[in-house]
C-alpha beads as a LAMMPS data file, in Angstrom:
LAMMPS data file: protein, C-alpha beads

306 atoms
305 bonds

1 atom types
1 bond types

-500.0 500.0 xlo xhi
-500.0 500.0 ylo yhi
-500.0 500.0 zlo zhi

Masses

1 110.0

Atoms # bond

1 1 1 196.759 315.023 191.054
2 1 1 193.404 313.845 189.605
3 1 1 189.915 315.952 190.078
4 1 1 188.055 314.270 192.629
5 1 1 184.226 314.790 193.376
6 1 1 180.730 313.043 193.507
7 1 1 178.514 312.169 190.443
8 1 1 176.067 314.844 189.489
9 1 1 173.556 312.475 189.307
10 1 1 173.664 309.327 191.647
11 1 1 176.210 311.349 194.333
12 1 1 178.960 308.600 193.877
13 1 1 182.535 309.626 194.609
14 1 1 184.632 309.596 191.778
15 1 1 188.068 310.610 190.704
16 1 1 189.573 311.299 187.636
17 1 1 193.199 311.058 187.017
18 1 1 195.370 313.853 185.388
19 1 1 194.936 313.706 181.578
20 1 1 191.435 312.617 181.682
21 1 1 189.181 314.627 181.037
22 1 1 185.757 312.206 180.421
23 1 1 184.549 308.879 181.637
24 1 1 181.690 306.735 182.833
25 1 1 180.608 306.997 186.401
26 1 1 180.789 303.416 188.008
27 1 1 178.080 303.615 189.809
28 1 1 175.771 304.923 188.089
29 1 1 176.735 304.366 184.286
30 1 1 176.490 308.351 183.217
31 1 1 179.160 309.796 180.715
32 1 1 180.746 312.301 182.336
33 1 1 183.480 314.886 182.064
34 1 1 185.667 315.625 184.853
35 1 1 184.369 319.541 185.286
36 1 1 180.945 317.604 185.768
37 1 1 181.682 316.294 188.846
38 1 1 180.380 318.671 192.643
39 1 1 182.417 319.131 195.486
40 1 1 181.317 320.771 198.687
41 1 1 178.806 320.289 200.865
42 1 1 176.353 317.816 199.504
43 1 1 173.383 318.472 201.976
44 1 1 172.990 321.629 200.701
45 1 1 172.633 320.403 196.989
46 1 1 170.232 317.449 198.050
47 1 1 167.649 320.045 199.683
48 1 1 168.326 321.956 196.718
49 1 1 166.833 318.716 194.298
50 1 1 164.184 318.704 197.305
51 1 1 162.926 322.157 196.605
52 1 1 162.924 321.702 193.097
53 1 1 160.918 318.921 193.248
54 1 1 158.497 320.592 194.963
55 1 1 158.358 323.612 192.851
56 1 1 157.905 321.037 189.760
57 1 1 154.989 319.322 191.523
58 1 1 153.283 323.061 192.447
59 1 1 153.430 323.573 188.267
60 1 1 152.883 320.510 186.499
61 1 1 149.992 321.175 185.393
62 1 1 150.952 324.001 183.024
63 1 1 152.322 321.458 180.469
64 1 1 148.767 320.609 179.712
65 1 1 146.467 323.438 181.360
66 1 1 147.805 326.915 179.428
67 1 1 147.449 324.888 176.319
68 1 1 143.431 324.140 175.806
69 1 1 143.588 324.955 172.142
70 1 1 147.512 323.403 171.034
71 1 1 145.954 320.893 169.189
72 1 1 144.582 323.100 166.431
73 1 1 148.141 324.050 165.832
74 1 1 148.564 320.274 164.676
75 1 1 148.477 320.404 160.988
76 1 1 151.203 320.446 158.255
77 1 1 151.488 324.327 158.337
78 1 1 151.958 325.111 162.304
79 1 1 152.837 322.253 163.947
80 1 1 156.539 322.973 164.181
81 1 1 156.482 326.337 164.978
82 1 1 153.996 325.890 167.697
83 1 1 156.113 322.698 169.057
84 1 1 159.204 324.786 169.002
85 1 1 157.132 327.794 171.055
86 1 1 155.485 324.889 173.254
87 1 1 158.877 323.650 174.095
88 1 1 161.003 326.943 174.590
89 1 1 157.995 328.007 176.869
90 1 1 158.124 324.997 179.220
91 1 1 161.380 323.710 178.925
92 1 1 162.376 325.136 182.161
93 1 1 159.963 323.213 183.904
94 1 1 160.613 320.090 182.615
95 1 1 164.604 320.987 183.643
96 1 1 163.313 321.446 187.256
97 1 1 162.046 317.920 186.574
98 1 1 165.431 316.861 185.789
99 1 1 167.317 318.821 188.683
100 1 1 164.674 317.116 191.192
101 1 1 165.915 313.333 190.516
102 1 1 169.538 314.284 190.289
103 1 1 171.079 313.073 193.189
104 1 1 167.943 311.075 194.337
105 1 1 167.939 307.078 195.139
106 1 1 166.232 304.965 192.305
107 1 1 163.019 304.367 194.956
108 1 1 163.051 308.513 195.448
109 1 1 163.532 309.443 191.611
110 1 1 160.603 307.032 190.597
111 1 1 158.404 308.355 193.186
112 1 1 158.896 311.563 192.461
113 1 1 158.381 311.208 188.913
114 1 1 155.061 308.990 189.503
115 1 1 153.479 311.598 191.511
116 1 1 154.372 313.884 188.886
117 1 1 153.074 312.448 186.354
118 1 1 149.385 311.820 188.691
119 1 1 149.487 315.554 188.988
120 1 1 149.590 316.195 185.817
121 1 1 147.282 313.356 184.765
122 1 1 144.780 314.484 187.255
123 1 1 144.644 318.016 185.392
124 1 1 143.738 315.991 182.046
125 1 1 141.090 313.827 183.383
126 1 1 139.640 316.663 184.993
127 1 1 139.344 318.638 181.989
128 1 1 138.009 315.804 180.298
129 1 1 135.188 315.451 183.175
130 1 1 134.322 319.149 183.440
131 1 1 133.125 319.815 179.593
132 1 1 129.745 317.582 180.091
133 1 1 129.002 314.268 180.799
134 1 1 127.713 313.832 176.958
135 1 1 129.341 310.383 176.126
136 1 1 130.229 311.422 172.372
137 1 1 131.496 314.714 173.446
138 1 1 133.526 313.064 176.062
139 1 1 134.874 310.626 173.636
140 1 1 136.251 313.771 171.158
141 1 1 137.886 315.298 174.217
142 1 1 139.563 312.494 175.327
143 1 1 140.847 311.557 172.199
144 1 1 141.899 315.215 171.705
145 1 1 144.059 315.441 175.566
146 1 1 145.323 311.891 174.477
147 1 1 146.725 313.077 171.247
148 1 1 147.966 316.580 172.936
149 1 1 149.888 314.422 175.341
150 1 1 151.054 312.476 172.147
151 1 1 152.194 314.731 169.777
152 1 1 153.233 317.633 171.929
153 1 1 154.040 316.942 175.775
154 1 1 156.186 313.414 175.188
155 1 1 157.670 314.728 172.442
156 1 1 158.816 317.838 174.212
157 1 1 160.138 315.771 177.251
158 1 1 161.921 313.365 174.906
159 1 1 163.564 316.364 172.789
160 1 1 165.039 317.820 175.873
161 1 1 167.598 315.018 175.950
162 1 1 167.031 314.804 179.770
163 1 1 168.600 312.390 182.285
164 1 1 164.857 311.988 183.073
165 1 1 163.042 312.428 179.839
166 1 1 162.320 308.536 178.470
167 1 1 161.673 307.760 182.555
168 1 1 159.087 310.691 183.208
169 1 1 157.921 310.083 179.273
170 1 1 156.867 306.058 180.454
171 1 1 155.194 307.782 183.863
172 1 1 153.070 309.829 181.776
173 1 1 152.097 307.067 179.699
174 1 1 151.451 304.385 182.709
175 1 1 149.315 307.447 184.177
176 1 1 147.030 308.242 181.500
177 1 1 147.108 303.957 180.873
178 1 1 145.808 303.883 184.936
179 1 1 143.416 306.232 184.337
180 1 1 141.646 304.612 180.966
181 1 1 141.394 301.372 181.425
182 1 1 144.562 299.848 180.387
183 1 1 144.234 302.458 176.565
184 1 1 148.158 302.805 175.479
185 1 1 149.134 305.069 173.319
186 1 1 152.657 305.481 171.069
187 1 1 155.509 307.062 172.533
188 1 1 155.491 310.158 170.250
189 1 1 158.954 311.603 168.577
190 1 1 159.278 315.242 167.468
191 1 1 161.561 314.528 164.270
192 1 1 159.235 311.126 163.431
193 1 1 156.352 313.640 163.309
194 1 1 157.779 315.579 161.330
195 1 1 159.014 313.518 158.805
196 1 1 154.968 312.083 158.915
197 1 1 153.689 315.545 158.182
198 1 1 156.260 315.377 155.025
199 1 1 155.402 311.945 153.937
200 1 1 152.117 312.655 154.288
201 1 1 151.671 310.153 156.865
202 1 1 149.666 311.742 159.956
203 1 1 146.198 312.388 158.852
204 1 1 142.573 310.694 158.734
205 1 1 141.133 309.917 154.911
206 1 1 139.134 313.121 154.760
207 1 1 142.118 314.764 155.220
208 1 1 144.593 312.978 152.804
209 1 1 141.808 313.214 150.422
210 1 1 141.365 317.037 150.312
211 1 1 145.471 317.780 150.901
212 1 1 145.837 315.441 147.489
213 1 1 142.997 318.477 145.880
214 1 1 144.863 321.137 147.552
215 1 1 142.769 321.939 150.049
216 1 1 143.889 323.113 153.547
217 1 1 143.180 322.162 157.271
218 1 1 140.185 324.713 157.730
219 1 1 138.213 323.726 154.142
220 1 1 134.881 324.037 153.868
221 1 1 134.216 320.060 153.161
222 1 1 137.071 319.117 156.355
223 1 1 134.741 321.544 158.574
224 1 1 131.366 320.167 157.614
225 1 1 132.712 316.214 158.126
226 1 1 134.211 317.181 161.343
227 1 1 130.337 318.667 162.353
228 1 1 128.440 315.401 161.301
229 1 1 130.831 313.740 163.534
230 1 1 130.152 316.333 166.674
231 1 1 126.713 317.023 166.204
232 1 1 124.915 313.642 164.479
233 1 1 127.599 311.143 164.584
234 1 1 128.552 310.922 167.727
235 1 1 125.167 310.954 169.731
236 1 1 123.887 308.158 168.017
237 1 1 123.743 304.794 169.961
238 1 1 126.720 302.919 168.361
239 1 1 127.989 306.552 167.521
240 1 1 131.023 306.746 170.164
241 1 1 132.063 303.220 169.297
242 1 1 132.604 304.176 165.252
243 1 1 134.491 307.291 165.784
244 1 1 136.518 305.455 168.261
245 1 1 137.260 302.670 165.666
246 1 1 137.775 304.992 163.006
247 1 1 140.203 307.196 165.265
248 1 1 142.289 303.945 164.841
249 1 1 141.756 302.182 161.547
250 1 1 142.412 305.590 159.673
251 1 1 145.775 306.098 159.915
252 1 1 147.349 302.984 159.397
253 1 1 144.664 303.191 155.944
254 1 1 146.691 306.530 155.132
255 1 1 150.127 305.427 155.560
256 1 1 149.048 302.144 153.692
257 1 1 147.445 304.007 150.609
258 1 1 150.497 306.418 150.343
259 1 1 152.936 303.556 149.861
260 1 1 150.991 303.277 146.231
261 1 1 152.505 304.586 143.592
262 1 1 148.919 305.334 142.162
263 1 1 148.144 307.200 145.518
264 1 1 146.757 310.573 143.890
265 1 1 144.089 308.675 141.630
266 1 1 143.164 306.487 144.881
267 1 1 141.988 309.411 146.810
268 1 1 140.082 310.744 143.908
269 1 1 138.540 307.376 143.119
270 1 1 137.543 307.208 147.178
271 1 1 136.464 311.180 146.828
272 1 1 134.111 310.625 143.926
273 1 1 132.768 307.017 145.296
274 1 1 131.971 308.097 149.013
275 1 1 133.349 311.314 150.324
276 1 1 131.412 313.568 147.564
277 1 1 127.948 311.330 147.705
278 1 1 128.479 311.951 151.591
279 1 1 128.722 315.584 151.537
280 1 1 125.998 315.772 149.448
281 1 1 124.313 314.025 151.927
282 1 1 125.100 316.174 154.476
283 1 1 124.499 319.534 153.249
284 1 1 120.749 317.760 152.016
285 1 1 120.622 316.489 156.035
286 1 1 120.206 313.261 155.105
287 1 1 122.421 312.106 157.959
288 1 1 121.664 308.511 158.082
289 1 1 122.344 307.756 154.450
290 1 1 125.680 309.164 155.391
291 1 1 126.396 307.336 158.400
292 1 1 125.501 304.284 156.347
293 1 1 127.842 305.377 152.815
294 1 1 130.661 306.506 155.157
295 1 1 131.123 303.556 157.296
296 1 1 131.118 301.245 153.852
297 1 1 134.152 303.474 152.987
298 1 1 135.615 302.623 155.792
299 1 1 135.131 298.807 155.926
300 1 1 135.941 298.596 152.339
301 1 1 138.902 300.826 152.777
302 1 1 139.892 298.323 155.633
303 1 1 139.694 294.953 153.969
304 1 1 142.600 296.571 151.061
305 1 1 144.383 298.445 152.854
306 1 1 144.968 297.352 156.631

Bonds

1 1 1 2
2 1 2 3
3 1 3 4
4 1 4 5
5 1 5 6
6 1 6 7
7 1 7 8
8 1 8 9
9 1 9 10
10 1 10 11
11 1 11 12
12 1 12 13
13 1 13 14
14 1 14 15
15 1 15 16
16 1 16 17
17 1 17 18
18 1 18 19
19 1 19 20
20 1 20 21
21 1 21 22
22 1 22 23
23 1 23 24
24 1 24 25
25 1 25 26
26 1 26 27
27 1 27 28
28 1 28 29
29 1 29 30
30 1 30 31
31 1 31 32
32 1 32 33
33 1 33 34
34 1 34 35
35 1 35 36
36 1 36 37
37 1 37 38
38 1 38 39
39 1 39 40
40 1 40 41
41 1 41 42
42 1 42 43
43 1 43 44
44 1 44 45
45 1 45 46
46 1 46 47
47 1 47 48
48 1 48 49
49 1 49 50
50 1 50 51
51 1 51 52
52 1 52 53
53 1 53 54
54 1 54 55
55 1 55 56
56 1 56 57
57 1 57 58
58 1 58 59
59 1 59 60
60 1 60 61
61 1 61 62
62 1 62 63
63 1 63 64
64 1 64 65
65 1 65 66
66 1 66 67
67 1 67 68
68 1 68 69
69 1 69 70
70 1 70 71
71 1 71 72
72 1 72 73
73 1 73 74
74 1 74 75
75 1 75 76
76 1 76 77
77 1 77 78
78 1 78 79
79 1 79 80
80 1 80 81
81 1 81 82
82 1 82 83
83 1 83 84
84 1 84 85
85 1 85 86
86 1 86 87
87 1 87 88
88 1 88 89
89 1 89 90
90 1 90 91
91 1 91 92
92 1 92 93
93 1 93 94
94 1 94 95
95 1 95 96
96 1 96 97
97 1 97 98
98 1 98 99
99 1 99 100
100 1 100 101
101 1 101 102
102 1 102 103
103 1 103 104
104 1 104 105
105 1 105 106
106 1 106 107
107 1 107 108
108 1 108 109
109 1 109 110
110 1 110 111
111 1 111 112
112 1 112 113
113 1 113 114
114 1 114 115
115 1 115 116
116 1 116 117
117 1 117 118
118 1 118 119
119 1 119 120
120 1 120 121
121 1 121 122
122 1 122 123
123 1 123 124
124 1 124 125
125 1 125 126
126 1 126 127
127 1 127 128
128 1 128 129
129 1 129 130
130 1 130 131
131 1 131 132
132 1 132 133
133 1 133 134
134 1 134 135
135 1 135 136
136 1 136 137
137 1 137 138
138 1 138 139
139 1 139 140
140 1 140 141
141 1 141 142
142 1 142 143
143 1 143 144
144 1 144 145
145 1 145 146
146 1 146 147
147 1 147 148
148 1 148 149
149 1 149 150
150 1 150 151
151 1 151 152
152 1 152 153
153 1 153 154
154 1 154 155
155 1 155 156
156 1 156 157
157 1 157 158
158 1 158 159
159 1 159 160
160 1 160 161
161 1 161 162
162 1 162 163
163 1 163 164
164 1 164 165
165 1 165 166
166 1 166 167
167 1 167 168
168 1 168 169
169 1 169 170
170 1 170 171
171 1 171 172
172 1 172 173
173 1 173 174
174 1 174 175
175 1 175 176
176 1 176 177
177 1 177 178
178 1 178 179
179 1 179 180
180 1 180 181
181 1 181 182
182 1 182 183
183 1 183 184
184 1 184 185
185 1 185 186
186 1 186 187
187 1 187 188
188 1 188 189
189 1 189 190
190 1 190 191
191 1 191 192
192 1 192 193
193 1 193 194
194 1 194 195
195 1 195 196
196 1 196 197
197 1 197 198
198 1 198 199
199 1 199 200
200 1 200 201
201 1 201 202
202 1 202 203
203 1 203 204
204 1 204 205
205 1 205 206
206 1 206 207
207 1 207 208
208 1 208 209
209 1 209 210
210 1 210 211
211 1 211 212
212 1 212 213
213 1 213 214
214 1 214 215
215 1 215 216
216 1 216 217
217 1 217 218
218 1 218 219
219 1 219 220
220 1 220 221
221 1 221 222
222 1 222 223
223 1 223 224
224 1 224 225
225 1 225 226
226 1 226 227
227 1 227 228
228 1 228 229
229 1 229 230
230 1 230 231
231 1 231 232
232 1 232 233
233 1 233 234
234 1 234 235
235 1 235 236
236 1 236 237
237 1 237 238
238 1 238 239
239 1 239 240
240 1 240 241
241 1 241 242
242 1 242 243
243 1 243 244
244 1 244 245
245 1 245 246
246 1 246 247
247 1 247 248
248 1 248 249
249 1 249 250
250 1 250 251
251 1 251 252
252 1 252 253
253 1 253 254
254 1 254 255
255 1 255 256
256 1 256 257
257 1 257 258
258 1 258 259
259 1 259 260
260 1 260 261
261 1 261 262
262 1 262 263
263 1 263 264
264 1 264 265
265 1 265 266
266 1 266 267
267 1 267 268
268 1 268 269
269 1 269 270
270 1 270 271
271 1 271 272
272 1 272 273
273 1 273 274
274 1 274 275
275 1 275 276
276 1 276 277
277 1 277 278
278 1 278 279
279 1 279 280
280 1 280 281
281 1 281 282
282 1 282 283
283 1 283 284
284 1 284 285
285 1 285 286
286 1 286 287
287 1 287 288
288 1 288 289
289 1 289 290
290 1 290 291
291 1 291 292
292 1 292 293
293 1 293 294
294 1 294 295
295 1 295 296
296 1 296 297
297 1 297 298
298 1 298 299
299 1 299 300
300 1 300 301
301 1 301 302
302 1 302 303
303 1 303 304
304 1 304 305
305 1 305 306
């Protein structure tokens, strides 16, 4: 005699014959093995994904709100550890995610995962909101909670290997997508990040400039860029719209320039032609010329490389 029972996941009844011990549920299309399968009283296990549901909705928000500083953890040297700690810390969560939809109708499980995903959404916009109303500084957060959600929070949910994870991952996304004005952003992979931060792939020119010199994250000439663009830059009229730009014409420059085999003499050419002159600049507060030298780089850095 077979093992008989309902799918752990849609609640089909199934049976599996003697000798087999793994198949495909045909309702549902899951892969399962015959030990998967729940017997008993399946009321009990429905209010169970019930409660869970409503203990994931209650702490959401932790995914993005115990983090306000895991971006500065995004650099060559930390990033993995601190995804690895990220993900071990809030795995459980994102589990109670998963245990909510099991069992759940397609209408239920998207609901639930859509209201989810609001809740947490509403705890980035509102962080967003709440550090001033300064258009620039806005801008930098945004772009910052964007990139957290990016390179950290999908990620994690992906990695899991969830029955939910590429389903909640999409709500996330159509969320923040809602909330900005139809702005998409990619559907970030741990590994593919990675293997960026070893190719040398996921960074802005300043900073594949000064890693070809050796120079790390936190260097003095990284630090003084990133103030022109906080405290001149981005308060100037058309200020908002450049960094924006830049935020996407930079990286796609990077990955193009480090397909050349002469890659190392490029970033010293662009280093001595306008990142240098613009320091200069900056440390002599002659902010304009800067503006002016920095955005050539970056249109003439464009028209090769992009």
């Amino acid at each position: 005699m077979g093992k008989r029972g309902r799918c752990p996941y849609c609640a089909g009844e199934l049976e599996f014959p003697d000798g087999l011990t793994k198949g495909i549920c045909m309702y549902c299309g899951k892969t399962l093995k015959a030990d998967d399968l729940i017997s008993g009283d399946m009321s009990a296990l429905i209010t169970e994904a019930s409660k869970n549901y409503e203990e994931a909705l209650s702490h959401i928000e932790d995914l993005f709100v115990k983090y306000p500083d895991l971006m500065k953890s995004f650099n060559e040297t930390d990033y993995e550890e601190s995804f690895e700690a990220f993900m071990e810390a809030e795995r459980g969560l994102v589990e109670q995610v998963d245990l909510a939809c099991r069992m759940a109708s397609e209408e239920v499980r998207y609901e639930r995962l859509t209201a989810l995903a609001n809740k947490l959404m509403d705890a980035i916009m509102a962080a967003i909101d709440n550090g001033g109303k300064a258009r620039g500084k806005r801008e930098v957060r945004k772009n910052d909670y964007k990139m957290q959600q990016v390179v950290y929070i999908i990620p994690m949910i992906r990695e899991l290997h969830l029955d939910i994870s590429e389903e909640f991952s999409d709500a996330i996304i159509t969320a923040w997508k809602e909330r900005n004005n139809g702005d998409i952003y990619y559907k970030g992979d741990y590994h593919n990040l990675i293997n960026g931060f070893r190719k040398r792939r996921i960074c802005y020119i300043t900073t594949a400039v000064c890693d070809t010199f050796g120079k790390p994250d936190n260097c003095y000439e990284l630090m003084r860029f990133r103030q022109f663009r906080d405290d001149y830059l981005l308060l100037q009229p058309e200020g908002e719209a450049l960094v924006a730009e830049y935020y996407d014409l930079a990286p796609r420059i990077v990955a193009s320039i480090d397909l050349q085999p002469d890659r190392d003499k490029i970033y010293a050419d662009i280093w001595e032609q306008y990142l240098s002159p613009c320091l200069s600049m900056i440390e002599e507060k002659q902010l304009a010329q800067c503006e002016e030298h920095y955005i050539k780089m970056v249109r003439t850095l464009e028209e090769i490389y992009d």
